[in-house]
N, C-alpha and C positions, 0 to 999 in steps of 0.2 A: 504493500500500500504506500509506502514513504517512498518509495520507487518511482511510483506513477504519480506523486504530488511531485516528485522534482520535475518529471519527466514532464509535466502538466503546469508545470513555472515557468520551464524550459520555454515552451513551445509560444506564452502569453509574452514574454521578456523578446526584445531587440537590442541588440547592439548598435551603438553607435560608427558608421562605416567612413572611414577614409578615404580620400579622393582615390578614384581608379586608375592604376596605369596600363595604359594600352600595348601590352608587350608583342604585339608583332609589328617590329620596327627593323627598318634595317641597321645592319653594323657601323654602314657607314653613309655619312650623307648620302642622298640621292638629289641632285638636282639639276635644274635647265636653267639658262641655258650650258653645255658644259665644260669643266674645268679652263680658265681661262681668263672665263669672261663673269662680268656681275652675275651672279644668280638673285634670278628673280622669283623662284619654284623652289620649294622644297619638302619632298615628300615627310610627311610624319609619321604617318601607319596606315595599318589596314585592319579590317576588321571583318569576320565571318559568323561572329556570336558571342557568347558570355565567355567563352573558354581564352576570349583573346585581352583580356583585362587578368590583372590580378584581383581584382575585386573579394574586399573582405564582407563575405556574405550578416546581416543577421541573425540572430541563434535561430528563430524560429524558421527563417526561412531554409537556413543550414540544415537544420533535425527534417524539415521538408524533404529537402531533397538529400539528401542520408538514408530519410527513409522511400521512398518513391522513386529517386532519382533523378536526376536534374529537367528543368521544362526544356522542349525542343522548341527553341523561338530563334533558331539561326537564320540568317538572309536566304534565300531560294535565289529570287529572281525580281531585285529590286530597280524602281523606276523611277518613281518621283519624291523629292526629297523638300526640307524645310527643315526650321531649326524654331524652336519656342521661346518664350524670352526666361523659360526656366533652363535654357540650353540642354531641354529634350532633342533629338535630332527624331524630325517623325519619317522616317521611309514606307513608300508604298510599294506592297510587294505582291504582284501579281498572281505568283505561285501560290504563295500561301492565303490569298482572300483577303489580306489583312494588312497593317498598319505597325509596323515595329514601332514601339516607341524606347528610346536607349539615350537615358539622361548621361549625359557624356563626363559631367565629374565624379560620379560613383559608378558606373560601370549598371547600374539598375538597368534589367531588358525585360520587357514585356512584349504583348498583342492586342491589338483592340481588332475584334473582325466585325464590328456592327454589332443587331440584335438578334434573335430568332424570327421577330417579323421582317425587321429589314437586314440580311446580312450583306456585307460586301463580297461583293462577284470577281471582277476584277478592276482592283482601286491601281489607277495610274496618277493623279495629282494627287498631293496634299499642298493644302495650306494653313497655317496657323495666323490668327489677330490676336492683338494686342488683349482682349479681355481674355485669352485663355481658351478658348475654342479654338477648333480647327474644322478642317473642311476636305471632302475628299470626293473626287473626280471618280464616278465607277461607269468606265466606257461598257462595260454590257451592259451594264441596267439601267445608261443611260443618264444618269441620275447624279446630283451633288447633296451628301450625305452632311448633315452636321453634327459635330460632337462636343458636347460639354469638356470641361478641362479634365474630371478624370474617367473619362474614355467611354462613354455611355451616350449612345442617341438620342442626340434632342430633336434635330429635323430629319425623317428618314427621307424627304423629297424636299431639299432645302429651294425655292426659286419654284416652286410647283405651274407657275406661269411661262417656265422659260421650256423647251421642246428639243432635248436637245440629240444628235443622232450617237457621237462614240465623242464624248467631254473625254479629254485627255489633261494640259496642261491646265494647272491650277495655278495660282501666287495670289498674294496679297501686295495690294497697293498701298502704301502706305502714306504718297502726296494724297491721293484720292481716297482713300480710308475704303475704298470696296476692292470686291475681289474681283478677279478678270479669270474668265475662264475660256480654252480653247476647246470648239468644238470639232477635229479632225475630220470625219464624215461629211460636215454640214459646210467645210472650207468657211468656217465666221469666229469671231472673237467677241465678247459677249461683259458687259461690266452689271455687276451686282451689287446691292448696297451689303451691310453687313446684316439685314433683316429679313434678305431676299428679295427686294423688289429689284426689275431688269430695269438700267438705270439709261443702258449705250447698246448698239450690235451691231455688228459692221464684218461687209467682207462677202465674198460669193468665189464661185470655182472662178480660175484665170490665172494668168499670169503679169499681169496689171496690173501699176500702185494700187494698194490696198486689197488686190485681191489673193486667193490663196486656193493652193494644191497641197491638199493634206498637211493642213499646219499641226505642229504639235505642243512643241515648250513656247513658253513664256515667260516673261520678264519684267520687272519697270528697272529705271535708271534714277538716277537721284535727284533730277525734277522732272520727274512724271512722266517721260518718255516710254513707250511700249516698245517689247521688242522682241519677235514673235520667229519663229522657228519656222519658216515656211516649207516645208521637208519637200516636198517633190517638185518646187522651183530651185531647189538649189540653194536657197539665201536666208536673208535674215532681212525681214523691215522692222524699220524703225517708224514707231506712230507717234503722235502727239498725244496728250492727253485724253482730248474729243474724238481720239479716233482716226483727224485726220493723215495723211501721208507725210513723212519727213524725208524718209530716206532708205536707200537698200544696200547689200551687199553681199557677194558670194557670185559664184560660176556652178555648173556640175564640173565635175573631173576629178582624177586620182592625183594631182598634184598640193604642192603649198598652198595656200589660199581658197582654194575649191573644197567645195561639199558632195560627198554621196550619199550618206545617210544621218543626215543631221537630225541629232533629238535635241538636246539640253540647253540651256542659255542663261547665263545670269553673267550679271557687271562686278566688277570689285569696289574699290572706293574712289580708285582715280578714274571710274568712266571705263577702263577698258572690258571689252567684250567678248566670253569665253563661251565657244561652244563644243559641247564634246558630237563624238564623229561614232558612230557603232561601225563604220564600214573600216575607218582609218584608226580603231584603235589608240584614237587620242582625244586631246582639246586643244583647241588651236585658240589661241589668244589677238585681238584686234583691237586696234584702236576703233576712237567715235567713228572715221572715216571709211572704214571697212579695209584699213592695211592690215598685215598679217603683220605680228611683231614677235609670235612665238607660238612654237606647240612642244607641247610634253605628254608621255606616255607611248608607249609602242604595244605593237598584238603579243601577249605570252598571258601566264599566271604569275611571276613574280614582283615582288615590291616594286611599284612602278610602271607595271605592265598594266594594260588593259586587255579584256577581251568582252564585244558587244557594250559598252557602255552607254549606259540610255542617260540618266536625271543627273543634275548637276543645281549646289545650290551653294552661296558663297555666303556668312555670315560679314557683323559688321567688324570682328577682326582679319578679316581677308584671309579666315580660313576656308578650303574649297575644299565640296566635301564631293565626290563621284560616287555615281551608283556603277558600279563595275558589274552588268548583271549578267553578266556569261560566265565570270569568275564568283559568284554568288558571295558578293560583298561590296563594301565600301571603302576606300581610299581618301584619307583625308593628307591633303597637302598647304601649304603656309603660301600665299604672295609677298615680296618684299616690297614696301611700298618706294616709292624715290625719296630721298634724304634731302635737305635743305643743303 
């Protein structure tokens, strides 16, 4: 009986846990551009699930998985990414139905898959605001899901006015406080308040300013500029706020500067423009004007490597974090900013 009351103390009792270290790093820097020249890149780690942290568990959670054995919440086959302002990192992972969330100073990993009425099918965007909710893109069903902050469905048809055919690309605006969501199917881009009301939509099949072929990531820039992944034109527009056209860039082709299969898009804090390639096994980095200034990563599995990389999402320390989802993980890398 005094057994089963510790054992029963045990289990009510948590430990206080220490920041996580991400031990799958490599030995030695990893950076772009190489040896020689300023590095501007520098790989930090990678990440496949709990096992890549030393993370010191709480007792009860510890006696859990001692007894049961640990939860299977490793990446599969992750796509779109964001970061919360509790520096949750939220990935959406196709494979798995569901929404990794993996608060990045303790190494804490979970799942949120939806509810039994409304589960998620296959979630390609997330996005998280400012009050703690988040938002999720599920191209089969169509639908933008909303979720309270700790991980429970508040809207299972968030925008219930809006029609939309496969919502991929997700973000939050932050000049404009709504969210802008890509409809890949429907070739349109689409802004919502943070209540759901459709607020802007803009866009039809073409190859014309403003119009789009299977657009998919999205973006804003640091005054309100849109900046939208048009994948089977080859490029990247840049919109204005209202939607209107500002500017483009990219070619198709297997060279520098050219796109094959463009997914991902996010800015860093001086403006420049990263989009990773699933065809090229990289991200190639551009200024506002659409020059190429760099790329990093190449086709393999190891630190470094990419293989299919879809979501890419860049925090406000210019850390860039990739969905590497053929290698079923994420790589998170450092930008150096320019020095005075």
């Amino acid at each position: 009986m005094q057994n089963l009351r510790w054992l029963a103390l045990l289990l009510l009792c948590s430990c206080a846990t220490g920041p996580a270290t991400y031990t799958w790093r490599p030995e030695a820097p990893v950076r772009w551009p190489p040896p020689g020249e300023q590095a501007r890149i520098e790989l930090l780690f990678g990440y496949h699930g709990p096992a890549d942290t030393d993370r010191d568990l709480p007792t009860g959670e510890w006696i859990t998985d001692w007894v049961l054995g640990p939860p299977d919440v490793g990446l599969v086959s992750p796509f779109g990414m964001t970061l919360t302002a509790d520096n949750t990192l939220l990935v959406a992972d196709t494979a798995r139905a569901a929404i990794h969330r993996i608060h990045l100073p303790s190494g804490a990993h979970d799942l949120v898959s939806g509810s039994e009425a409304s589960p998620l099918v296959t979630p390609v965007g997330v996005a998280a605001v400012p009050d703690g909710r988040f938002f999720v893109a599920d191209s089969s069903t169509g639908e933008i899901t909303a979720f309270d902050p700790d991980g429970t469905v508040s809207e299972p048809s968030f925008a219930p006015e809006l029609t939309l055919q496969r919502p991929t690309g997700l973000c939050y605006d932050p000049v404009g406080e709504r969210l802008l969501v890509v409809d890949t199917l429907g070739c349109s881009v689409h802004a919502l308040s943070l209540s759901g009301e459709v607020q802007a939509s803009t866009g039809q099949r073409g190859d014309g300013p403003g119009e789009f072929n299977f657009p998919i990531g999205v973006t804003t820039g640091p005054g309100g500029d849109i900046y939208i992944v048009d994948s089977m034109n080859f490029r990247v527009q840049r919109l204005a706020a209202d939607f209107s056209f500002v500017s483009e860039f990219g070619i198709a082709g297997n060279g520098p500067g050219s796109f094959t299969k463009p997914k991902g898009v996010a800015l860093d804090s001086e403006g420049h423009v990263y989009v990773v390639d699933s065809m090229f096994d990289n991200v190639q980095v551009f200024d506002e004007d659409g020059t190429l200034l760099l790329a990093f990563g190449s086709g393999g599995s190891a630190l470094g490597q990419l293989y299919l990389p879809t979501g890419l999402f860049i925090d406000d320390s210019d850390r860039i974090f990739v969905a590497d989802t053929g290698n079923a993980r994420f790589q998170t890398f450092q930008y150096f900013r320019d020095t005075p």
